[in-house]
DSSP file (Angstrom, degrees, kcal/mol; ACC not computed):
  #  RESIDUE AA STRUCTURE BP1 BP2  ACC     N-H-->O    O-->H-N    N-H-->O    O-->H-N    TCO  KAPPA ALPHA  PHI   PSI    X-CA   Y-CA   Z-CA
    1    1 A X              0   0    0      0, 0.0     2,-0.4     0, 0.0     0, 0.0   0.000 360.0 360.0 360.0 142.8    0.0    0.0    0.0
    2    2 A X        -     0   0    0      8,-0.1     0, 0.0     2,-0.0     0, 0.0  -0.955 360.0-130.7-161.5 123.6    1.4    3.5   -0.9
    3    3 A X        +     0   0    0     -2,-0.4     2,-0.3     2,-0.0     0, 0.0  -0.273  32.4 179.2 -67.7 152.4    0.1    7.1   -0.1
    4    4 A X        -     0   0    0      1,-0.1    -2,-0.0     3,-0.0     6,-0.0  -0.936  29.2-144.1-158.1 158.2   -0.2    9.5   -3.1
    5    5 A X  S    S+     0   0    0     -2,-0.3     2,-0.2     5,-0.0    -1,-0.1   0.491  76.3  48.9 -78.1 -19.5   -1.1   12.6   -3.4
    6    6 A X  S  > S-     0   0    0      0, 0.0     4,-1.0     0, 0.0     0, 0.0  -0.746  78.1-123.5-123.6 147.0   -2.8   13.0   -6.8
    7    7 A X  H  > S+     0   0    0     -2,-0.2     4,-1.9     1,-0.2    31,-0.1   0.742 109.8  61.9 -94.4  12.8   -5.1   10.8   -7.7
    8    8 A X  H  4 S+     0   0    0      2,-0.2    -1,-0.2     1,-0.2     3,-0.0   0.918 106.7  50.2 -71.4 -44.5   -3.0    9.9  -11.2
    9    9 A X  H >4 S+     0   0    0      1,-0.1     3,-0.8     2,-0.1     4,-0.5   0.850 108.5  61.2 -36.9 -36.5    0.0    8.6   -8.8
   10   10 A X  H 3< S+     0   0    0     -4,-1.0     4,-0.3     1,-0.3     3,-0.2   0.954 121.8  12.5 -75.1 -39.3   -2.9    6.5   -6.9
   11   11 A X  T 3< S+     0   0    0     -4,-1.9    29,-0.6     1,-0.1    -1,-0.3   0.005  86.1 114.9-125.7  35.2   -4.1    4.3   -9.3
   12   12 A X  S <  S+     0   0    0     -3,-0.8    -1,-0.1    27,-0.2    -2,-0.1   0.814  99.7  25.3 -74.5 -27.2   -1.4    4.7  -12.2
   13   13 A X  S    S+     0   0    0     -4,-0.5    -1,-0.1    -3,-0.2    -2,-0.1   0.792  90.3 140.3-116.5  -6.0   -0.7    0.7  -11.3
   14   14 A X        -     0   0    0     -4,-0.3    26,-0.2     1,-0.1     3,-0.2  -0.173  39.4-176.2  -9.4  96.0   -3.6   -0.4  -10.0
   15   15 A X  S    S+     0   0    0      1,-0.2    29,-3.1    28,-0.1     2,-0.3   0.807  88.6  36.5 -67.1 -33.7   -5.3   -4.0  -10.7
   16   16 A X  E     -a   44   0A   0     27,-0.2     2,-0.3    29,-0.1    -1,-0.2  -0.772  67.6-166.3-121.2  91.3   -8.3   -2.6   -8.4
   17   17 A X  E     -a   45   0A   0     27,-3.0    29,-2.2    -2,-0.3     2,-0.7  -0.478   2.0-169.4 -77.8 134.8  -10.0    0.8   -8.0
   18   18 A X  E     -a   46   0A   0     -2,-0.3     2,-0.4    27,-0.1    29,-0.2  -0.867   3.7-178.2-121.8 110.6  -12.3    1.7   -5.4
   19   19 A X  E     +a   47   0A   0     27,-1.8    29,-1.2    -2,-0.7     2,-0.6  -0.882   8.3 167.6 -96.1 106.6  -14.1    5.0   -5.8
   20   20 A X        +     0   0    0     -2,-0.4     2,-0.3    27,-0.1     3,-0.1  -0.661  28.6 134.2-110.9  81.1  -16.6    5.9   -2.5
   21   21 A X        -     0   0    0     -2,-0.6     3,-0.2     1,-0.2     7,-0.1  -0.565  65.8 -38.0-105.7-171.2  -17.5    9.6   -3.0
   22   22 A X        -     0   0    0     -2,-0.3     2,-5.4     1,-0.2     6,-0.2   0.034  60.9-114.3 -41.4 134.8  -20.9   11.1   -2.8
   23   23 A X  S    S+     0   0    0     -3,-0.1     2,-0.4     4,-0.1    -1,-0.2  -0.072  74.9 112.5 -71.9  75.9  -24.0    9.1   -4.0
   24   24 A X  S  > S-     0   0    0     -2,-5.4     4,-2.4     1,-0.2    -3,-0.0  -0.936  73.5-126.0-148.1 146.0  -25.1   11.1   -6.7
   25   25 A X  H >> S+     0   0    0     -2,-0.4     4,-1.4     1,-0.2     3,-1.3   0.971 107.5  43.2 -75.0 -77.2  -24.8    9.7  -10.3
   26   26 A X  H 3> S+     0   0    0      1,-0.2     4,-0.8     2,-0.2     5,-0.4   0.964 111.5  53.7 -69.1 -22.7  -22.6   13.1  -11.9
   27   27 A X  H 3> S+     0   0    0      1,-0.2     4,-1.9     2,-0.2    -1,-0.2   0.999 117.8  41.7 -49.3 -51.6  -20.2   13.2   -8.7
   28   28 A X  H <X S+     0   0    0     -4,-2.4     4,-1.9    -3,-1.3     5,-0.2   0.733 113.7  46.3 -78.8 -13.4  -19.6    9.2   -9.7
   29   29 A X  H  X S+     0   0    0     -4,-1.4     4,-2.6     2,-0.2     5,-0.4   0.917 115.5  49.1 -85.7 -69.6  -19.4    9.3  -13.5
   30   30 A X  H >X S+     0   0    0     -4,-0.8     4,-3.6     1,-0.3     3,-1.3   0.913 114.8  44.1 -46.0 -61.0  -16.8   12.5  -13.2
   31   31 A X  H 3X S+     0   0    0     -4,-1.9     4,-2.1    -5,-0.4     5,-0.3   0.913 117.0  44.9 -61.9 -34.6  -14.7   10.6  -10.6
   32   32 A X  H 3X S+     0   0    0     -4,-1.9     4,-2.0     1,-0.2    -1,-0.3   0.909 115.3  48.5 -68.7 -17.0  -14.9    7.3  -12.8
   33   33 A X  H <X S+     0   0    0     -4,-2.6     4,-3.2    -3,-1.3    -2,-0.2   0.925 117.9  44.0 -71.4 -41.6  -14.1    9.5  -16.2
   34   34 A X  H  < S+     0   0    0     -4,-3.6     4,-0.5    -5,-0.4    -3,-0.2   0.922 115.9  43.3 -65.9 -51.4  -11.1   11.0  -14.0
   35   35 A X  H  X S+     0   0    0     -4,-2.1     4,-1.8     1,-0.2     3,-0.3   0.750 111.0  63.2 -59.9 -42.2   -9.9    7.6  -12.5
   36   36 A X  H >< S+     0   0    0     -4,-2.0     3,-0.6    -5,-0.3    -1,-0.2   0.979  95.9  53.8 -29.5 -82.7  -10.3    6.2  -16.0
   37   37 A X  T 3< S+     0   0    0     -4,-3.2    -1,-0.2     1,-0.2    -2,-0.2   0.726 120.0  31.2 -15.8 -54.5   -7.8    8.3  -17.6
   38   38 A X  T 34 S+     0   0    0     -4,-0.5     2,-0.3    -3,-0.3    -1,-0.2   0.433  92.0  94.8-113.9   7.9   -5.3    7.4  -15.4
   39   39 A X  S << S-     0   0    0     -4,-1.8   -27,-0.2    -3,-0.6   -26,-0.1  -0.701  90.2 -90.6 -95.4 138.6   -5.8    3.7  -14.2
   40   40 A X    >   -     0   0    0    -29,-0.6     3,-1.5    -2,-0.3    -1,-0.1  -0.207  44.0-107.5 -41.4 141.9   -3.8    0.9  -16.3
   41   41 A X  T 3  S+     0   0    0      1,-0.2    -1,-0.1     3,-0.0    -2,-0.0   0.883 121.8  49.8 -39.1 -57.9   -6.5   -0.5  -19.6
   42   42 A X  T 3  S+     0   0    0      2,-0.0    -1,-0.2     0, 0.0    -2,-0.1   0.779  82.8 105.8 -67.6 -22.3   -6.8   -3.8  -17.3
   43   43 A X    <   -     0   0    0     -3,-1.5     2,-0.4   -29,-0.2   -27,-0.2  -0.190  68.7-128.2 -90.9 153.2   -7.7   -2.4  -13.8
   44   44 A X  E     -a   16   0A   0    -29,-3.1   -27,-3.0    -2,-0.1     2,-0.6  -0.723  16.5-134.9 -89.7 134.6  -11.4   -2.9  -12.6
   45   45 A X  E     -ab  17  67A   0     21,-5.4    23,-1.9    -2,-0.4     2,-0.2  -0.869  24.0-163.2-102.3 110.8  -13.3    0.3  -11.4
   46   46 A X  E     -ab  18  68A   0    -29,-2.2   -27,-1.8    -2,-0.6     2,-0.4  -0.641  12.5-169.4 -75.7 144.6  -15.4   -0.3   -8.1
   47   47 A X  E     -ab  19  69A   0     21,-0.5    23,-1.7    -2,-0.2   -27,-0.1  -0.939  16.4-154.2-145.5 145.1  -18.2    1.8   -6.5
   48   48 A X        +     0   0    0    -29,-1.2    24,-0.2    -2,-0.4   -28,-0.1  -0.019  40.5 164.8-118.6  25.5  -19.3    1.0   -3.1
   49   49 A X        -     0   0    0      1,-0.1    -2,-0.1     3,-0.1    22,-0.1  -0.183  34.1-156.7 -65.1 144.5  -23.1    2.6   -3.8
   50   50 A X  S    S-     0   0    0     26,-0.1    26,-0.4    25,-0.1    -1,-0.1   0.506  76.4 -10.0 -87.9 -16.5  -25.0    2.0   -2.0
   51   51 A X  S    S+     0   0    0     24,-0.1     2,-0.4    26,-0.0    -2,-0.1   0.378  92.1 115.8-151.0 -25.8  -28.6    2.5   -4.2
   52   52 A X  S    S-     0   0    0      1,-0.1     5,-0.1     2,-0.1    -3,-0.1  -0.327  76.9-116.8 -83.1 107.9  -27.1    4.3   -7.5
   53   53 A X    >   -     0   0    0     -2,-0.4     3,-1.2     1,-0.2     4,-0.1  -0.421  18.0-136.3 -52.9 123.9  -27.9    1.5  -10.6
   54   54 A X  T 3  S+     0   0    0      1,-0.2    -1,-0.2     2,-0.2     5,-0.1   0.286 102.5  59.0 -60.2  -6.7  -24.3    0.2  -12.1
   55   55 A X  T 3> S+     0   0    0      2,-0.1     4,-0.8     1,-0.1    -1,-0.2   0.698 104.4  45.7 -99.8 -25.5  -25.7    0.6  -15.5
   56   56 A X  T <4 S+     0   0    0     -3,-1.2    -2,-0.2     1,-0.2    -1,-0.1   0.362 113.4  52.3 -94.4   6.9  -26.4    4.3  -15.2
   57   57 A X  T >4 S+     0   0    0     -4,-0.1     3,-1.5     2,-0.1    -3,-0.2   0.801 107.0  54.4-102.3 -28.4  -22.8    4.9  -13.5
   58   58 A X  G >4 S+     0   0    0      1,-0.3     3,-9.9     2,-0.2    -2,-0.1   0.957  78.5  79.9 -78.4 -47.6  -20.9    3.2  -16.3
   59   59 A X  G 3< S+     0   0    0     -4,-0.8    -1,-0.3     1,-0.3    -2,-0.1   0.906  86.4  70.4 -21.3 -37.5  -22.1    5.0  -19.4
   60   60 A X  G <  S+     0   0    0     -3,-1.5     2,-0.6    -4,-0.1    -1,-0.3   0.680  93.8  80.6 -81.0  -3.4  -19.3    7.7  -18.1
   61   61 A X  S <  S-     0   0    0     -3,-9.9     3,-0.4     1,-0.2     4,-0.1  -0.730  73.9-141.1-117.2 148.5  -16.6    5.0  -19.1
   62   62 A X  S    S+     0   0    0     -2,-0.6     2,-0.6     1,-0.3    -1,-0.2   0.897 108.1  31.2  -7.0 -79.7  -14.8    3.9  -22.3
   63   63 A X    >   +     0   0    0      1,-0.2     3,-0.8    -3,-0.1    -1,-0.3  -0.898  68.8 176.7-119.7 101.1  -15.0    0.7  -21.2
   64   64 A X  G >  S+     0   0    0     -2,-0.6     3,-1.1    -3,-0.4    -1,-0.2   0.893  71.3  83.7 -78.3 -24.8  -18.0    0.0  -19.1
   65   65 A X  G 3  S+     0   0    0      1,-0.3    -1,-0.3    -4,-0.1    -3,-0.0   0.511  84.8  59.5 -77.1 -23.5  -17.2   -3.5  -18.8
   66   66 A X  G <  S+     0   0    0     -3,-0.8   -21,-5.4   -22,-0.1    -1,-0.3   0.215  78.6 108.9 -84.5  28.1  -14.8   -2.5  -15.8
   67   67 A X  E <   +b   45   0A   0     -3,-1.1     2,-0.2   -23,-0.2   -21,-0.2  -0.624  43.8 166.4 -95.0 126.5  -17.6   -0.9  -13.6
   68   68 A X  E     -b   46   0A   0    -23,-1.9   -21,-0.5    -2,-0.2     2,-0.3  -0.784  31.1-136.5-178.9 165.5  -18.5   -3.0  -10.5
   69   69 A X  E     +b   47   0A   0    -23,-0.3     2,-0.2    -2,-0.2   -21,-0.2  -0.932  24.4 167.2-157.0 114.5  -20.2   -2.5   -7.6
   70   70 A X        +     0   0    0    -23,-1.7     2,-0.6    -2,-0.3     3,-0.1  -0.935   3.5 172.2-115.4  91.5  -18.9   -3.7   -3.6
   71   71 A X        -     0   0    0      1,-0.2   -22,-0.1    -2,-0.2    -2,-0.1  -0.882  37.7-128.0-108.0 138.5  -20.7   -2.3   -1.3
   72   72 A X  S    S+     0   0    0     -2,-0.6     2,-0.6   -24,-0.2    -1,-0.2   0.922 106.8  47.0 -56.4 -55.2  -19.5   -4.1    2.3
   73   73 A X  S    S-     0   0    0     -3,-0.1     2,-0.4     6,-0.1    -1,-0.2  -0.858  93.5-145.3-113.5 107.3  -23.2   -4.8    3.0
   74   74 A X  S    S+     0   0    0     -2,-0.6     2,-0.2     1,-0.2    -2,-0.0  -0.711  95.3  10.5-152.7  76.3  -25.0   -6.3   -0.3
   75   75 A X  S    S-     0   0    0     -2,-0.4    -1,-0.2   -25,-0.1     4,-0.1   0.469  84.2-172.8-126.2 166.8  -27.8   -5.4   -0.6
   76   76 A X  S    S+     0   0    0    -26,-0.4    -2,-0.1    -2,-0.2   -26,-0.1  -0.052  82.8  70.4-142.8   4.0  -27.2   -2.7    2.2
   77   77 A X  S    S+     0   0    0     -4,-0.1    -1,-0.1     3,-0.0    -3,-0.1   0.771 108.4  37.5 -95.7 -33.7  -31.2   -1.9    2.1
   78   78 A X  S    S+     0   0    0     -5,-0.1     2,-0.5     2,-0.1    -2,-0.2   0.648  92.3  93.8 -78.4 -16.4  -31.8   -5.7    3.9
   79   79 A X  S    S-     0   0    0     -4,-0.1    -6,-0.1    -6,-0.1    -4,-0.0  -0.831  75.3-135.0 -96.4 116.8  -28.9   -5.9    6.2
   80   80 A X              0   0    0     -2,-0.5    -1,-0.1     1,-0.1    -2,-0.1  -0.158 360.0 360.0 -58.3 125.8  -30.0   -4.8    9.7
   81   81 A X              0   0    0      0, 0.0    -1,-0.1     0, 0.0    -2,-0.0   0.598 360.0 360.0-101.5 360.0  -27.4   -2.4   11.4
């Protein structure tokens, strides 16, 4: 694991990305466009929404086919806190 400061350092070698910013569909699509840009062709982009549809988040990449969706609790609307 290794801090960086930018997020083109963070995920310039990256197999796995995990994006958790704010739930709202353009907040995630900018940050996947951004993370896009600069994450390796191969690495898989994660979102840890929590309600936000994976089909509507992906449209914002190239290659939607690395869009997936971890959320710790799945589905996080059934699991009792």
């Amino acid at each position: 694991l290794t801090a960086a400061d930018a997020l083109a350092a963070a995920v310039s070698g990256a197999d796995i990305i995990q994006e958790t910013v704010f739930e709202d569909y353009d907040v995630k699509r900018e940050a996947w466009q951004k993370i896009e840009a600069s994450a390796p062709t191969t690495a898989v982009i994660v979102s840890s929404t929590s309600g936000l549809l994976i089909s509507k988040l992906a449209i914002a990449l190239k290659h939607p086919e690395r869009a997936l969706v971890a959320h710790p609790f799945n589905p996080p609307h059934l699991i009792k806190l």
